[in-house]
C-alpha positions in Angstrom: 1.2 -14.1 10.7 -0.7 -11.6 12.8 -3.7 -10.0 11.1 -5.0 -6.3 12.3 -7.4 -4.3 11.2 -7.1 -0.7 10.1 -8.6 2.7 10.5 -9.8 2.0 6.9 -12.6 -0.7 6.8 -11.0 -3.9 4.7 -7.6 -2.7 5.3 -5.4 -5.2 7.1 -2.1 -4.8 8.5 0.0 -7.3 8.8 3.2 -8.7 10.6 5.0 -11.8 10.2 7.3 -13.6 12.9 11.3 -14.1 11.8 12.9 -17.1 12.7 16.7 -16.8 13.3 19.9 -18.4 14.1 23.6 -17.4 13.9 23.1 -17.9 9.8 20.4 -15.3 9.6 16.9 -15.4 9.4 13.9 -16.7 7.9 10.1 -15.4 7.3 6.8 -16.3 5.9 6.1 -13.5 3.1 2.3 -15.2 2.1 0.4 -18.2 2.9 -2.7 -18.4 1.3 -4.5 -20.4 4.4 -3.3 -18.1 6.7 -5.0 -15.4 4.8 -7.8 -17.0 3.6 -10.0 -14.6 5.8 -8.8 -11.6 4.1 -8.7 -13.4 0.6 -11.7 -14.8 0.2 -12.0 -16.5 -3.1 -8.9 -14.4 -4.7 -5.8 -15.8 -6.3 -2.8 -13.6 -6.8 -2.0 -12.9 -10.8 0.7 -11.3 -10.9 3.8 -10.1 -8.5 5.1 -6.8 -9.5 8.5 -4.9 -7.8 9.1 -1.7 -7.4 12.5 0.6 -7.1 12.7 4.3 -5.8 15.9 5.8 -5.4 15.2 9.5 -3.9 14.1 10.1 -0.6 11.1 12.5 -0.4 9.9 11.0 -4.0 6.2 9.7 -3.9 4.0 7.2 -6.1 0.9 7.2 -6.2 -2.1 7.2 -5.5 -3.6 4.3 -8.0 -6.4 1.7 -8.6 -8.1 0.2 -11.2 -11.6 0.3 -12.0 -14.1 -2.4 -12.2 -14.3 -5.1 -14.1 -10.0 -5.2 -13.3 -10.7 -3.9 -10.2 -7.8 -5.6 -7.9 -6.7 -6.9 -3.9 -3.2 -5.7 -3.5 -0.7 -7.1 -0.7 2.3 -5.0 -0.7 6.0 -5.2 1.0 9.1 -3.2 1.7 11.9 -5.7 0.6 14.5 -3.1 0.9 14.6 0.3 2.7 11.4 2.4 4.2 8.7 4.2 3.0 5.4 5.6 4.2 2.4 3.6 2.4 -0.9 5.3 1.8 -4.3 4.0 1.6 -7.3 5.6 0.3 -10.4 4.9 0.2 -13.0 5.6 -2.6 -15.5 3.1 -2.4 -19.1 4.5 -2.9 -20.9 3.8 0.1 -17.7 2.6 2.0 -18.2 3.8 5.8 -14.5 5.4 5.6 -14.9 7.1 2.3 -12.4 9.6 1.4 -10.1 8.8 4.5 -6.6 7.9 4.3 -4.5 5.4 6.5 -0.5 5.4 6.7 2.0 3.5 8.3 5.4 2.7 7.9 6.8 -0.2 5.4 10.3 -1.4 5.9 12.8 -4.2 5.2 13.6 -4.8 8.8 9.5 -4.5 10.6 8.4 -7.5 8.6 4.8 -5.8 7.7 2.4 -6.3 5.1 0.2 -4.2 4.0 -3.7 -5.4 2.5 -5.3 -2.8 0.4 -8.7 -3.8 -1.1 -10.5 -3.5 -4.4 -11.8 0.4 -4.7 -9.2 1.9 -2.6 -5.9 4.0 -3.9 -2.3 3.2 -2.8 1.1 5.6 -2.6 3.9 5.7 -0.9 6.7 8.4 0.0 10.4 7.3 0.2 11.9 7.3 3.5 15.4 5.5 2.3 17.5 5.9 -0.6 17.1 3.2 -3.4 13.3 1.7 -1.3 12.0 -1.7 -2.9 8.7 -2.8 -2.6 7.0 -6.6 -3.6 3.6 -6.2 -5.1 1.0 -8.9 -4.9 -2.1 -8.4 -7.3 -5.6 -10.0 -7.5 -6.7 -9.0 -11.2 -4.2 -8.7 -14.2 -3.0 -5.3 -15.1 -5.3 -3.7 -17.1 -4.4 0.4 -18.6 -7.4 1.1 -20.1 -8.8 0.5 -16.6 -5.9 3.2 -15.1 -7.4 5.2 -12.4 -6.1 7.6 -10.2 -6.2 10.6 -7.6 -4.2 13.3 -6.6 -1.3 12.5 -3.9 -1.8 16.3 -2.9 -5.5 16.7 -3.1 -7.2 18.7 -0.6 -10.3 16.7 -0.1 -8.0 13.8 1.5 -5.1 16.0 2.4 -2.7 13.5 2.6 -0.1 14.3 5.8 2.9 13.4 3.5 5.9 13.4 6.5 8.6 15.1 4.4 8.7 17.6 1.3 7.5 15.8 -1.9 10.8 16.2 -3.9 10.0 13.9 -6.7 6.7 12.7 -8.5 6.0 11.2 -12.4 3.9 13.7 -14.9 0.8 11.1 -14.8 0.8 11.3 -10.9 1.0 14.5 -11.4 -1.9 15.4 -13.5 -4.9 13.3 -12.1 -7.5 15.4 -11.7 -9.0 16.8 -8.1 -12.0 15.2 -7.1 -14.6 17.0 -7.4 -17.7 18.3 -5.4 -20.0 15.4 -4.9 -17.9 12.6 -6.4 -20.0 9.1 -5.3 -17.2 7.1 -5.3 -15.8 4.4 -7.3 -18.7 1.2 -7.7 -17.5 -1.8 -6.3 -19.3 -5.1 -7.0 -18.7 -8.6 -5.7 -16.5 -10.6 -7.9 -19.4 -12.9 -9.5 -21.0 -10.0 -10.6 -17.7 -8.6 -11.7 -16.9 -11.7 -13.8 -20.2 -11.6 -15.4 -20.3 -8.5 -16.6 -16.7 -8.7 -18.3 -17.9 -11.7 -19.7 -21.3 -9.5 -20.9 -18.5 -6.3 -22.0 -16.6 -8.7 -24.1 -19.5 -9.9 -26.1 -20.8 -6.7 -27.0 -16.8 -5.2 -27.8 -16.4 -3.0 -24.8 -13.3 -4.9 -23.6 -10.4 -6.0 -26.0 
């Protein structure tokens, strides 16, 4: 696996070697010591999949908020798209700036998108398929969003959005001295779930 880093501070790009013969091929999608660097003390919970059938149709852009606050790894499994990254982390050295690059079945990349930071995508091919690898449970209550059109990132989207959902639709513009979204370190994180749970903030 070849690790590089990003425009976006903590986002990691990454490509993985095929090895073939005359029955096909074979690849390495994650390795967890190979990755420890950019892991840290993660795990992956859950593995999620995505289809999108029309080209021009976009997802996005999404996070979750703190304490469900998540490390995503994502792939192209089948077809291309054109994967977003944005980052909102208060204090973050590359706040409010985007990063794209191309996801595909056939370019073997992986893309590394950490906690506090959004992710989309735009559908390059018909019936696009992407692998989804998540640090933190799905949480909806902890739902957050921004706008895949909004002019403080102004997202260069590479063809004419032709399809998005209603609640991508209608996340709210950031506004005129928005901080950022608070990231804290995952002890701290754990602790105060822990402390939201005893006092019945958290389900």
């Amino acid at each position: 696996m070849n690790i590089q880093s990003t425009t976006i501070q903590g986002v990691v790009h990454i490509t993985t070697e095929s090895v073939g013969d005359h029955r096909g091929e074979f690849s390495r999608c994650f390795c967890m010591t190979e990755l420890s660097k950019v892991m840290g003390n993660r795990h992956v919970r859950q593995i999620n999949h995505s289809l999108t059938k029309s080209i021009g149709a976009v997802r996005g852009m999404h996070f979750q908020h703190q304490p469900h606050a998540e490390m995503k790894l994502i792939r192209c499994v089948r077809g291309r798209v054109w994967d977003v990254t944005v980052d909102l982390r208060r204090n973050s050295s590359t706040f409010l700036k985007w990063h794209a690059l191309e996801l595909s079945d056939r370019n073997k990349s992986m893309i590394v998108i950490p906690e506090g930071c959004a992710h989309g995508f735009q559908v390059l091919e018909p019936d696009s398929e992407l692998l989804y690898l998540h640090t933190a449970d799905y949480c909806k209550q902890a739902e957050g969003g921004v706008r895949f059109d909004d002019p403080a990132i102004a997202i260069q989207w590479p063809l004419p959005i032709t399809d998005a959902s209603t609640r991508d639709r209608s996340h709210t513009l950031i506004k005129t001295g928005f901080q950022g979204v608070q990231i804290f370190d995952q002890r701290e994180a754990f602790d105060r779930s822990k402390n939201d749970q005893a006092n019945g903030l958290l389900s």
